[in-house]
NULUMGU-229834 format. One record per residue (C-alpha): residue number from 1; residue in one letter; chain; x, y, z. Coordinates in pm, whole numbers, plus 50000, padded with zeros to 5 digits. Layout:
! residues N
NUM;A;A;X;Y;Z
...
//
This chain:
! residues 658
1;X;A;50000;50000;50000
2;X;A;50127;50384;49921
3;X;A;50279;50550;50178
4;X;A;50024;50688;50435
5;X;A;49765;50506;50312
6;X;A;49404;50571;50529
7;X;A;49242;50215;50605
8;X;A;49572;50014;50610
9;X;A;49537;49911;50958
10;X;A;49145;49900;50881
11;X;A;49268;49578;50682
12;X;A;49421;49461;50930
13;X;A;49163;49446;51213
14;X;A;48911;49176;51291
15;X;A;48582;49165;51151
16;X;A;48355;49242;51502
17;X;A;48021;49118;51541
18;X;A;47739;49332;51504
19;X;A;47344;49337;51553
20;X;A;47110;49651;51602
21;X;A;47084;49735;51939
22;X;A;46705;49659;51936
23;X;A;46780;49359;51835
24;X;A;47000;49269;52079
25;X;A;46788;49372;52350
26;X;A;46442;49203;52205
27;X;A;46672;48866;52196
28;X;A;46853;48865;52564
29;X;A;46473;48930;52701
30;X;A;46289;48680;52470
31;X;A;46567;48448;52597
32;X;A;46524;48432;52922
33;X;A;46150;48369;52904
34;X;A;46176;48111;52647
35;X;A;46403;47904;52831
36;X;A;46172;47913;53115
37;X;A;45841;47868;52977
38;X;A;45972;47594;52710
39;X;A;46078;47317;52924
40;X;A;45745;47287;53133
41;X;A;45541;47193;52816
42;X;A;45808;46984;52594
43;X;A;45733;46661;52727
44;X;A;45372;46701;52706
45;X;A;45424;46723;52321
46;X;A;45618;46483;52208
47;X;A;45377;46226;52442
48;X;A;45089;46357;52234
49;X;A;45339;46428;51856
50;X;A;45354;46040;51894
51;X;A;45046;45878;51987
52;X;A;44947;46069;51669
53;X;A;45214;45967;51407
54;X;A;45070;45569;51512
55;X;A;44730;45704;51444
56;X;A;44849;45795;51118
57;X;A;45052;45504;50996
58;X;A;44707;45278;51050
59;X;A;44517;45525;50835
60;X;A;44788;45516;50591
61;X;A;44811;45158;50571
62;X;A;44398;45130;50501
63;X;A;44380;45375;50244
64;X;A;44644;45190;50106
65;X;A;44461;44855;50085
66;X;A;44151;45016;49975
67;X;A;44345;45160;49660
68;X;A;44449;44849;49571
69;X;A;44141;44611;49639
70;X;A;43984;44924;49375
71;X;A;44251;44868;49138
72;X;A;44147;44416;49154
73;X;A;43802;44533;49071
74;X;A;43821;44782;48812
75;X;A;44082;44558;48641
76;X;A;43925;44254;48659
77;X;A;43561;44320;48560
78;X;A;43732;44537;48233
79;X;A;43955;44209;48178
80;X;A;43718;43965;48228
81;X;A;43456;44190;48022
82;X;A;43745;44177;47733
83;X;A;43790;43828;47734
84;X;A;43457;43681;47737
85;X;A;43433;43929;47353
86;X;A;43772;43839;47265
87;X;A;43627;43456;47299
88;X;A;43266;43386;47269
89;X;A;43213;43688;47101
90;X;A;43125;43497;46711
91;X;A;42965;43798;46565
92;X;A;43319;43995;46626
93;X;A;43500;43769;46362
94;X;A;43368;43864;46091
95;X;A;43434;44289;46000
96;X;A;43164;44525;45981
97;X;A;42953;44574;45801
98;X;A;42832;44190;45845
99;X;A;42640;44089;46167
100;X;A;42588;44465;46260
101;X;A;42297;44425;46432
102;X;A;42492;44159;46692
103;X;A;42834;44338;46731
104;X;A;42594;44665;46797
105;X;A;42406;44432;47099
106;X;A;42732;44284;47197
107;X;A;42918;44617;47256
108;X;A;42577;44813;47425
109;X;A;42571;44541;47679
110;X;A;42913;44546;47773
111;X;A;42875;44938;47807
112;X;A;42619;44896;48042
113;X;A;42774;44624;48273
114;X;A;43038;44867;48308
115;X;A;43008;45230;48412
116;X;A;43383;45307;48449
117;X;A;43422;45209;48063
118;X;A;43487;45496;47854
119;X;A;43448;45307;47510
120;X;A;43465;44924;47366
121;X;A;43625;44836;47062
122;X;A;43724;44583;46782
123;X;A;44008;44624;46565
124;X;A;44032;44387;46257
125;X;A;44364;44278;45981
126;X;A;44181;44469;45665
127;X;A;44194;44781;45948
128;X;A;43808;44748;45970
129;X;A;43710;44960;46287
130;X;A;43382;44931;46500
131;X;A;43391;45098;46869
132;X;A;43069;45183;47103
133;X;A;43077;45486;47343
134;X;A;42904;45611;47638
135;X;A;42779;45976;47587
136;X;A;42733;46021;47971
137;X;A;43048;46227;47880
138;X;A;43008;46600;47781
139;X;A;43305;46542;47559
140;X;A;43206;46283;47378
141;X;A;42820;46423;47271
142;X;A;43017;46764;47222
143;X;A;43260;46568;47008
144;X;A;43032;46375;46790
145;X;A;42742;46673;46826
146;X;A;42474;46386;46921
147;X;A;42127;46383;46977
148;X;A;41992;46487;47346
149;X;A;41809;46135;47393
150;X;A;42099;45960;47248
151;X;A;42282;45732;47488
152;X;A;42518;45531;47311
153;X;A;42720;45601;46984
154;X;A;42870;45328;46740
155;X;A;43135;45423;46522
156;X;A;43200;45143;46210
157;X;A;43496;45189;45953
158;X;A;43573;44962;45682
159;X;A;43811;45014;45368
160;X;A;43656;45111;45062
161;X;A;43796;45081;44727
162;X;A;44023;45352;44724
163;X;A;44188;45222;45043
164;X;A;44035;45475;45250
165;X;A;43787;45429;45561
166;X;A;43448;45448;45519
167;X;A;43267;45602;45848
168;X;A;42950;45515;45942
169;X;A;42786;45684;46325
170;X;A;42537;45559;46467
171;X;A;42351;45657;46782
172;X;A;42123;45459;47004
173;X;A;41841;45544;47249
174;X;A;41834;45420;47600
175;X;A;41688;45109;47494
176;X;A;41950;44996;47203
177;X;A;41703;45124;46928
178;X;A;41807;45361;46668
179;X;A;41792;45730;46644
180;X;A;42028;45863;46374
181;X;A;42246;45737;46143
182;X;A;42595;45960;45943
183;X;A;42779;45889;45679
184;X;A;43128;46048;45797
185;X;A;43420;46167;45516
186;X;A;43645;45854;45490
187;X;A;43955;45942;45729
188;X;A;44320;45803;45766
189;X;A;44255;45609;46115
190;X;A;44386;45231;46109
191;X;A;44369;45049;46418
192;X;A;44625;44847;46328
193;X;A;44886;45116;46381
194;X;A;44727;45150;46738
195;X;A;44928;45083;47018
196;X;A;44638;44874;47187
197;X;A;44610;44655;46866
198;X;A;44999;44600;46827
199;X;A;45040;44482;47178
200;X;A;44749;44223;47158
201;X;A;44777;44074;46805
202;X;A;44797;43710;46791
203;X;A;44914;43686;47148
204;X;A;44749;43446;47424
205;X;A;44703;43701;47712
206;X;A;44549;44065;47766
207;X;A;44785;44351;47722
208;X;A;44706;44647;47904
209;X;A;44844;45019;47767
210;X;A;44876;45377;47977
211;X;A;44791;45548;48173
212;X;A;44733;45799;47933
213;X;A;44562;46140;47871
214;X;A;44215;46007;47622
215;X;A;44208;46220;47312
216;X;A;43843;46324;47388
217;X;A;43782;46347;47725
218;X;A;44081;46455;47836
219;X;A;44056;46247;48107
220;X;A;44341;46020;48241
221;X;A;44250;45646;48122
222;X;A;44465;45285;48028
223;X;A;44342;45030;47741
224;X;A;44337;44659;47815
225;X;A;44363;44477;47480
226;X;A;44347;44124;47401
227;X;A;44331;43880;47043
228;X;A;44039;43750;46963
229;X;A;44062;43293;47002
230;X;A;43921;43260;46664
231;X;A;44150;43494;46507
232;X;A;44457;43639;46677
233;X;A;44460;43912;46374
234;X;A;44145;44081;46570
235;X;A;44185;44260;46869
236;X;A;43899;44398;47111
237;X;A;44000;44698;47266
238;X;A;43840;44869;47623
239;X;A;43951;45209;47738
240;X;A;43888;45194;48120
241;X;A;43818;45587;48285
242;X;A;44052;45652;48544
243;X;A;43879;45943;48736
244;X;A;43739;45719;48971
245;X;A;44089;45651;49066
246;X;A;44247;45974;49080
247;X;A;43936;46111;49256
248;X;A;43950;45848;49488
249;X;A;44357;45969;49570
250;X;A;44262;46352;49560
251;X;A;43898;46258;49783
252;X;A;44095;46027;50046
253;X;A;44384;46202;50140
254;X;A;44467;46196;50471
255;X;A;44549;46570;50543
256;X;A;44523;46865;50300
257;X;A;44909;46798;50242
258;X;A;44890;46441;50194
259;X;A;45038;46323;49847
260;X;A;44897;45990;49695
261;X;A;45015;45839;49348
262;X;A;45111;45488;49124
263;X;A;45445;45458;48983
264;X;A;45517;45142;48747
265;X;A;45804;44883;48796
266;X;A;46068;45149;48639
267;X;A;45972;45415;48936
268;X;A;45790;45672;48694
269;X;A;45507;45784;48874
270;X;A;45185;45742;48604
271;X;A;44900;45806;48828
272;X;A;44873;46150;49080
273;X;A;44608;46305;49349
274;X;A;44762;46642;49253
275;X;A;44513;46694;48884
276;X;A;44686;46942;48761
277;X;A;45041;46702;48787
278;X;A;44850;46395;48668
279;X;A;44755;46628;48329
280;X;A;45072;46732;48266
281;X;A;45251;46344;48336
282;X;A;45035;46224;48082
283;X;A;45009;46542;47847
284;X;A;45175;46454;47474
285;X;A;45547;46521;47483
286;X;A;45741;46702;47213
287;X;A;46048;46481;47098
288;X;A;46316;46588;47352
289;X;A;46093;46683;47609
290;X;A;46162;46621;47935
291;X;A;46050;46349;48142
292;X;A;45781;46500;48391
293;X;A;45704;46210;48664
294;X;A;45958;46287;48875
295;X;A;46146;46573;48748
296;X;A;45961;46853;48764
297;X;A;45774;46797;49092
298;X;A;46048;46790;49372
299;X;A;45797;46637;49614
300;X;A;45764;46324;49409
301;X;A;46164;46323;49307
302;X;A;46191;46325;49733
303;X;A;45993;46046;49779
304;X;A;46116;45851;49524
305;X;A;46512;45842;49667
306;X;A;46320;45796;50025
307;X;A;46062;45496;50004
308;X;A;46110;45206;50241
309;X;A;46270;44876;50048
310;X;A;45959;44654;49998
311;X;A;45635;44741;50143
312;X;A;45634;44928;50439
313;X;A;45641;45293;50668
314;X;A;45934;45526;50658
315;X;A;46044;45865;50692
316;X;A;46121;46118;50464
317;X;A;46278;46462;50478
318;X;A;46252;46699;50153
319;X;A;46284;47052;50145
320;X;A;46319;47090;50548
321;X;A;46007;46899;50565
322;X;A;45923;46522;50731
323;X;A;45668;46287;50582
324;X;A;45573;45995;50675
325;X;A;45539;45778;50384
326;X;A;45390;45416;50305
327;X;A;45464;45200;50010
328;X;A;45238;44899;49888
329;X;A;45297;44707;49580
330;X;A;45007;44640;49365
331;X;A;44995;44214;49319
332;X;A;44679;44133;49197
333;X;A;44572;44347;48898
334;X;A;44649;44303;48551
335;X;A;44598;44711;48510
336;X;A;44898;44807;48680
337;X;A;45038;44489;48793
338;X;A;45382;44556;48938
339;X;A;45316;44879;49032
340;X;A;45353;45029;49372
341;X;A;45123;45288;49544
342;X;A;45282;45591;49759
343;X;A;45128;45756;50020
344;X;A;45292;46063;50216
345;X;A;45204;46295;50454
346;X;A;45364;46579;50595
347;X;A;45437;46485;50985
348;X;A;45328;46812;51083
349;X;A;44958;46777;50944
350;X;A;44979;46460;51097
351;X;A;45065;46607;51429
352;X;A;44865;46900;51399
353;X;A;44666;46816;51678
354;X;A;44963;46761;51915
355;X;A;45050;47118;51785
356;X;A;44739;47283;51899
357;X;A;44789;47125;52250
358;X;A;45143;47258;52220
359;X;A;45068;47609;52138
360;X;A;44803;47612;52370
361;X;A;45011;47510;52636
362;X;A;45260;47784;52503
363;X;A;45000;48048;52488
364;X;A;45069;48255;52796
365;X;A;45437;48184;52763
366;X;A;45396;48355;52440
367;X;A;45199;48623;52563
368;X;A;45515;48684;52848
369;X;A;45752;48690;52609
370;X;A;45598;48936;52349
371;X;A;45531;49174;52602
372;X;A;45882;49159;52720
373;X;A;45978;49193;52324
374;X;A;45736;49467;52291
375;X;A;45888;49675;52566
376;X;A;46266;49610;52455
377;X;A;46169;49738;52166
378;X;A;46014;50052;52269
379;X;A;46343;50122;52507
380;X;A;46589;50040;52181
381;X;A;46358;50274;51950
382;X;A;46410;50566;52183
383;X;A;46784;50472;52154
384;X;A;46796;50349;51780
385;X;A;46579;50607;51590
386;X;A;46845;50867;51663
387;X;A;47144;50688;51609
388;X;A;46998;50563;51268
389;X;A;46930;50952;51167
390;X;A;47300;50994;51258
391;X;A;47410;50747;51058
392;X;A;47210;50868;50768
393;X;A;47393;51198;50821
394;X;A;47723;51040;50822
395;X;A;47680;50848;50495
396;X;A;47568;51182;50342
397;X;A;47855;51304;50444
398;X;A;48081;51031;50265
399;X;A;47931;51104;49959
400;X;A;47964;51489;50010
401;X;A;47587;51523;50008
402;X;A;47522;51834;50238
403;X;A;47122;51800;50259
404;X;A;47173;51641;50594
405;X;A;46930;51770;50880
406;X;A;47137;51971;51144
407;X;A;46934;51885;51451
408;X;A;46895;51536;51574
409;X;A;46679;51554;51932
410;X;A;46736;51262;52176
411;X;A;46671;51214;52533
412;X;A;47007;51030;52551
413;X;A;47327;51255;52661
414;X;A;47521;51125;52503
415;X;A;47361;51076;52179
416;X;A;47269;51428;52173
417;X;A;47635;51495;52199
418;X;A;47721;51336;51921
419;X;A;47428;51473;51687
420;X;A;47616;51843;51782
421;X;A;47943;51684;51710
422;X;A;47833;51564;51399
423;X;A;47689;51867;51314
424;X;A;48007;52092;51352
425;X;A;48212;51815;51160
426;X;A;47907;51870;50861
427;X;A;48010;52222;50855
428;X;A;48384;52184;50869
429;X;A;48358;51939;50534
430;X;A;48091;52167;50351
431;X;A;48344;52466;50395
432;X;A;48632;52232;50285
433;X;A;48420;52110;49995
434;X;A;48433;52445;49829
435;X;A;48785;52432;49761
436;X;A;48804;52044;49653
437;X;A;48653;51929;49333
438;X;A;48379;51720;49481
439;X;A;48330;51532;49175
440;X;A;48718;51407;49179
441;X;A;48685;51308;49505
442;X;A;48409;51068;49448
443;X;A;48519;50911;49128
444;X;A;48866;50863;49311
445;X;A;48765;50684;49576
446;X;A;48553;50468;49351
447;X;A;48860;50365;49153
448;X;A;49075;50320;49422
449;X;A;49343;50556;49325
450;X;A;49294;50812;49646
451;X;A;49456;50523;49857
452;X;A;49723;50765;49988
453;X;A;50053;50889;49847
454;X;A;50134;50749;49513
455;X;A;50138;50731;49128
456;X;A;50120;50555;48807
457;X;A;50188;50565;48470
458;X;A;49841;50597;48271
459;X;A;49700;50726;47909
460;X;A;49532;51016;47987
461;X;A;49422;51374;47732
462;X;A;49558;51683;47908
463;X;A;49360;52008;47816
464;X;A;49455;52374;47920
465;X;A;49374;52678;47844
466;X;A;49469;53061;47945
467;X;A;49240;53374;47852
468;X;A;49395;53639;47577
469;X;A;49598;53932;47734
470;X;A;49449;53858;48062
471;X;A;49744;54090;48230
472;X;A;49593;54408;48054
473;X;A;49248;54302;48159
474;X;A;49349;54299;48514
475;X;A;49516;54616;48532
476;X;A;49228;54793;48395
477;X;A;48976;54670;48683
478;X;A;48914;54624;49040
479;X;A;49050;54276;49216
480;X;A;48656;54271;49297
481;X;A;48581;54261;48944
482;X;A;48853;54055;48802
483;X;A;48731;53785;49049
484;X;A;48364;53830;49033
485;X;A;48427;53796;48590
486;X;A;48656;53488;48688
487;X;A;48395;53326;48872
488;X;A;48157;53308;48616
489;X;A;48362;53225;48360
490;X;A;48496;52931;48600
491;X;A;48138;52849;48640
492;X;A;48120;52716;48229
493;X;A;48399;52563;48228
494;X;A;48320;52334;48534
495;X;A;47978;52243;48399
496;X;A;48096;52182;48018
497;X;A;48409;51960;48132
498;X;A;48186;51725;48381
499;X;A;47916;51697;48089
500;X;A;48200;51565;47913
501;X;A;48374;51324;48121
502;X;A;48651;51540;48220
503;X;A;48782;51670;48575
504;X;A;48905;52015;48617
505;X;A;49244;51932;48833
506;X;A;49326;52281;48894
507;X;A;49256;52700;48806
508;X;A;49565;52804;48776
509;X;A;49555;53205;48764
510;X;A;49285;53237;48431
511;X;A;49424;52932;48328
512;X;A;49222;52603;48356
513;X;A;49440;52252;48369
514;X;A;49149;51946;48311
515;X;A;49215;51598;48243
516;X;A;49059;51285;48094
517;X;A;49091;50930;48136
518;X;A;49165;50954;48501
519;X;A;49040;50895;48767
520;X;A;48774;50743;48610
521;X;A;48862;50526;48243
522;X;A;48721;50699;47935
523;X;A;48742;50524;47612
524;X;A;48691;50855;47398
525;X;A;48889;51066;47614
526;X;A;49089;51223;47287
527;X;A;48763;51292;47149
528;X;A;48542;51396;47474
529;X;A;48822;51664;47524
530;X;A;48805;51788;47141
531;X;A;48389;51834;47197
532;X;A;48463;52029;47542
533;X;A;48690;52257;47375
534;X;A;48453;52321;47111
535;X;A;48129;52301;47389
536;X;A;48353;52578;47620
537;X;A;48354;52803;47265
538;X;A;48031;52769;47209
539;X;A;47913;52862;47574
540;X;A;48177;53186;47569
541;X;A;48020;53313;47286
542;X;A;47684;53377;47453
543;X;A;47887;53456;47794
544;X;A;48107;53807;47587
545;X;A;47753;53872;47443
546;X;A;47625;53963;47769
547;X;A;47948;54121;47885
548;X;A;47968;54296;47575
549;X;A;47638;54446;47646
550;X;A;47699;54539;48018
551;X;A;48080;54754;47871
552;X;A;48252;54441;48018
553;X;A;48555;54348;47779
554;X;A;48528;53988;47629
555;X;A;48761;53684;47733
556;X;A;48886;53497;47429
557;X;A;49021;53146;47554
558;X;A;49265;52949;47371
559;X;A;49294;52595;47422
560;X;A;49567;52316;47437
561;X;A;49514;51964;47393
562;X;A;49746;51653;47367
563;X;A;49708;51267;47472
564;X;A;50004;51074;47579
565;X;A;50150;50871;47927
566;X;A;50156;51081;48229
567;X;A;50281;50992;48568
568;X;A;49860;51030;48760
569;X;A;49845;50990;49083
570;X;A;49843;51176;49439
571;X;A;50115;51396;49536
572;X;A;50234;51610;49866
573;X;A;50342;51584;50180
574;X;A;50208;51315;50401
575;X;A;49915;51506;50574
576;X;A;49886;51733;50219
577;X;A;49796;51541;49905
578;X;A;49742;51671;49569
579;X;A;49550;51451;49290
580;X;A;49707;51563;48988
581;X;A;49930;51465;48637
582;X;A;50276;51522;48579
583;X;A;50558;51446;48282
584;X;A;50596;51546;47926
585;X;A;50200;51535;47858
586;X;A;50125;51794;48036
587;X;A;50410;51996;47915
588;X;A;50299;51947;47561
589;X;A;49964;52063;47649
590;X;A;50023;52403;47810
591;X;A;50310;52484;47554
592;X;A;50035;52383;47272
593;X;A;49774;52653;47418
594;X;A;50079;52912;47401
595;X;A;50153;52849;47067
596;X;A;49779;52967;46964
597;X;A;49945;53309;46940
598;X;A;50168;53184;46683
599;X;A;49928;53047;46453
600;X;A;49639;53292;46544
601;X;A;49428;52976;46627
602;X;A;49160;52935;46989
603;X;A;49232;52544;46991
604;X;A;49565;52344;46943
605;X;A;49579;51973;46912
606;X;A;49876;51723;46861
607;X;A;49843;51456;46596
608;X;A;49845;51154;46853
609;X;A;49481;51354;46970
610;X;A;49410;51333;46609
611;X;A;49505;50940;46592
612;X;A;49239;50882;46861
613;X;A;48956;51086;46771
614;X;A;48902;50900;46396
615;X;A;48633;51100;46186
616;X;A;48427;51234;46488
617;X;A;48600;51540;46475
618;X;A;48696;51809;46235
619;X;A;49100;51952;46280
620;X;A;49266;52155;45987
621;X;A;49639;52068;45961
622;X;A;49921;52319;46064
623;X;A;50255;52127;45939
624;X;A;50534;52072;46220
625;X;A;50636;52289;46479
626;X;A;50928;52266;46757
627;X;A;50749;52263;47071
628;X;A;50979;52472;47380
629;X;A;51127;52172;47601
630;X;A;51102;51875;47351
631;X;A;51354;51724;47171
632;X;A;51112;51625;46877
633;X;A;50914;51844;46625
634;X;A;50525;51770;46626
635;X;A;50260;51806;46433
636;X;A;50007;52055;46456
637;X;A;49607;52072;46417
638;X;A;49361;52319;46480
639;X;A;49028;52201;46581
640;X;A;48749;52330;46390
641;X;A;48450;52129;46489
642;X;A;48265;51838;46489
643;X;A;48157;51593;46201
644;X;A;47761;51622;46310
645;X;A;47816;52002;46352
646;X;A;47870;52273;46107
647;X;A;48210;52389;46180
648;X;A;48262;52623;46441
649;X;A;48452;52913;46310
650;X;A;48615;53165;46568
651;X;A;48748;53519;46513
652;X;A;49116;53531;46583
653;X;A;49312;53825;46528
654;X;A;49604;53769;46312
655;X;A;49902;53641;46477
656;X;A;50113;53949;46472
657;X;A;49841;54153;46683
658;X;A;49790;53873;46946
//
């Protein structure tokens, strides 16, 4: 670190720990009444916090049973449904439309032995199609726009001779008679590139397919599928409604946060109580989608890495959270054989009742201890609300922001004492602030280079300027005046160079020594300092209009500008620093500014200015000149403008009368 560096031993000191006095005080008295009051009513809930989590795993394990005996029925009545068509079924072997008068019988009765069936169906080798409906379902009669008294509707597709399948619809009343028949435009549908057909063909058993999302309904359902014994090239088909299911999960949870669902042999759950989950695990997936069972739901990715080995209770934790959770494998069922139900709850539904004992046991504990809180707290507001407004006054203060308020009241001594010290040091800085460019300051310390004494070597664009026979002016006026014209004129130059990036680093007499690049990096600090110039011009023309009218003699300004490697940095004695540029830079630029008179030019500008300002500004070329001090000749430009400006054209006298 640079010599005399503020906030080296800062580095050096331990971090302390700190917490608002309110805080503090709220804590030490909620402490000691805690620890009193806590102990007495502990034991009385854990007693209860277990009696209820046994409670609880006997529920579990009966919901659990009654999923499953649901499961046995619903898949063996649709199985056993499937195979007495698939067998005994004659008029199915033949496609339609031969015998449709007995396939039409066949499929109404099966319908109507089974409520949970969403449709029956026959698939044949010629792709011959003939499937019966229920229309209990909005979707369906929406779908197929049948009549009101029609309660059953029979679809039956055969190829024609074009390849294509006929559609015939029919629709039946209540009692199997018929309402209304359609002839349907021939469509592409073939059963026999059905999922349900291609697992069934000439095989032996039922094949069951799903859970899936049913195109109409919308409604989660699985297909159980099997070949028909007199010709394994037909397949009858039954899609079996799942609602009952999933409302039976959603309607039998345990507590509101109880989560109940079926994941097959691979552990993908298929089946949720959540709806909205179940829609979107069986919802069509894009090709590279993402596999939603247990991916997108953490709850069921938790579970999943927690359930019990086999059938049985454990414990989970997921997400700071403990469930209790039961696993049951489902044995009996063709539809969803091999799978295993999951049941979880969250052990603090489960022991909500415990809870209530335990909060009303801590009930007047509570009330003790927030009425000790409350009046800490009153005591550390009195304290705190004044030291906060001091604080607010000090960071003001470090960013030289003087809108502080100069009174801060407090009962406390010693806080008031500090609110009138802080007040005198607010004064002391404001006055100092007048006679420190503020605006350096701030960017310094943001860059880190006002770290004490020290320098380095850095691009930067130095820019002077001095006023035209200045000497004269102030022999022919009062010090009063001179300094009251100075000010003003001052006054534009500060504003123009902070518009533009810059920092005045000094006034020098009438002269004005500004820099870019530093503190703060500028990428267009060539160019920034080119506009200023040319922005200061602009601005003193209106400012010797005025003076001109009020018999004040004009100041004509000539600049100097040149880019190059300075030594920047802060300079001084150790308790007297100066933030400022030194080295042949800076040289170039104030001789530049004197050798306006030469060329009877306002602004000067070397050519390595010219390298980095590119076509945004406008110079006029001046040949070589030997500059006082430099070994080298350089090369001179006047600035004349800028490229989205009309050239700015200033009236010099000639150089022999300057």
């Amino acid at each position: 670190m640079a010599d005399g560096a503020p906030g080296g031993a800062a580095k050096t000191q331990r971090a302390v720990w700190t917490k608002p006095l309110r805080s503090l005080l709220g804590l030490a008295m909620a402490a000691l009444l805690i620890a009193v009051s806590g102990t007495l009513v502990g034991l009385d809930y854990w007693r209860a916090r277990d009696s209820a989590i046994i409670d609880a795993q006997a529920d579990m394990r009966a919901f659990s049973d009654r999923l499953v005996d649901r499961l046995g029925i619903l898949s063996g009545g649709t199985t056993a449904l499937v195979g007495f068509a698939a067998s005994i079924a004659n008029s199915l072997l033949v496609p339609p439309p031969e015998r449709m008068d007995d396939k039409i019988k066949l499929l109404r009765e099966i319908i109507a032995q089974s409520p949970h069936l969403d449709g029956i169906y026959a698939g044949y080798p010629d792709g011959s199609f003939i499937q019966a409906v229920d229309l209990k379902a909005p979707a369906w009669r929406k779908s197929l726009d049948a009549p009101d008294d029609a309660v059953i509707a029979v679809r039956a597709m055969q190829p024609d001779l074009a390849g294509l399948a006929s559609n015939r619809l029919i629709f039946l009343d209540k009692d199997g008679g018929q309402m209304l028949e359609r002839r349907l435009l021939p469509t592409g549908f073939d059963p026999r590139n059905r999922p349900w057909y291609r697992a069934a063909v000439n095989g032996k058993n039922p094949a069951s397919i799903g859970p899936y999302n049913m195109a109409t309904t919308g409604a989660p359902g699985m297909t159980i599928s099997e070949a028909h014994r007199g010709n394994g090239g037909i397949v009858i088909g039954a899609d079996i409604d799942l609602g009952t299911i999933t409302e039976f999960l959603a309607r039998e949870r345990l507590t509101t946060g109880t989560v109940a669902f079926i994941m097959n042999a691979s552990g993908k759950p298929i089946i949720h109580s959540d709806k909205a989950l179940m829609n979107r695990m069986l919802a069509p997936k894009e090709k590279g989608d993402r596999d939603i069972g247990g991916t997108v739901d953490p709850l069921v990715s938790g579970l999943k890495a927690n359930l019990p080995k086999g059938d049985g209770v454990g414990f989970a934790e997921i997400d700071g959270r403990t469930y209790v959770v039961m696993s049951t494998s489902v044995k009996s069922a063709l539809l969803l054989a091999g799978h295993r139900t999951v049941v979880a709850a969250p052990l603090d539904e489960l022991t909500e009742k415990a809870n209530r004992y335990l909060y009303q046991g801590l009930a007047i504990s509570g009330a003790i201890v927030l009425l000790g809180l409350l009046g800490a707290l009153f005591l550390a507001r009195l304290v705190t609300q004044s030291l906060s407004q001091l604080t607010a006054n000090a960071n003001r203060l470090q960013d030289l922001d003087f809108t502080a308020p100069k009174q801060v009241s407090s009962h406390v001594t010693e806080i008031s004492t500090l609110g009138r010290a802080m007040n005198r040091a607010r004064d002391a800085i404001f006055t100092f602030a007048l006679y420190v460019p503020k605006e350096l300051v701030r960017k310094g310390i943001e860059s880190g280079q006002f770290a004490g004494r020290g320098a380095r070597r850095q691009e930067v664009t130095a820019w002077f300027t001095d006023i035209y026979d200045f000497t004269t002016l102030s022999e022919q006026r009062t010090p009063e005046e001179v300094v009251a014209l100075l000010s003003d004129y001052f006054d534009i130059f500060n504003e123009t160079v902070s518009e533009h990036g810059g920092e005045i680093i000094q006034f020098l007499g009438d002269s004005v020594f500004a820099m870019w690049n530093a503190p703060m990096t500028d990428e267009h600090h060539a160019e920034n300092a080119c506009r200023c110039a040319l922005a200061v011009e602009r601005k003193l023309t209106i400012f010797n209009a005025d003076l001109k009218a009020r018999g004040l003699p004009e100041l004509r300004t000539r600049f100097g500008i040149h880019t190059g490697t300075a030594v920047v940095g802060s300079v001084g004695a150790r308790d007297r620093l100066q933030y400022t540029a030194m080295g042949d830079t800076v040289n170039v630029a104030s001789r530049l500014e004197g050798m306006n008179k030469v060329y009877g030019t306002a602004i000067l500008a070397s050519s390595a200015v010219v390298a980095l300002c590119g076509d945004a500004i406008d110079f006029r070329p001046l040949g070589e000149a030997q500059v006082k001090g430099r070994a080298t000749a350089l090369q001179l430009f006047e600035v004349i403008g800028e490229k989205n400006r009309a050239p700015l054209l200033v009236d010099c006298p000639p150089a022999a009368a300057i």
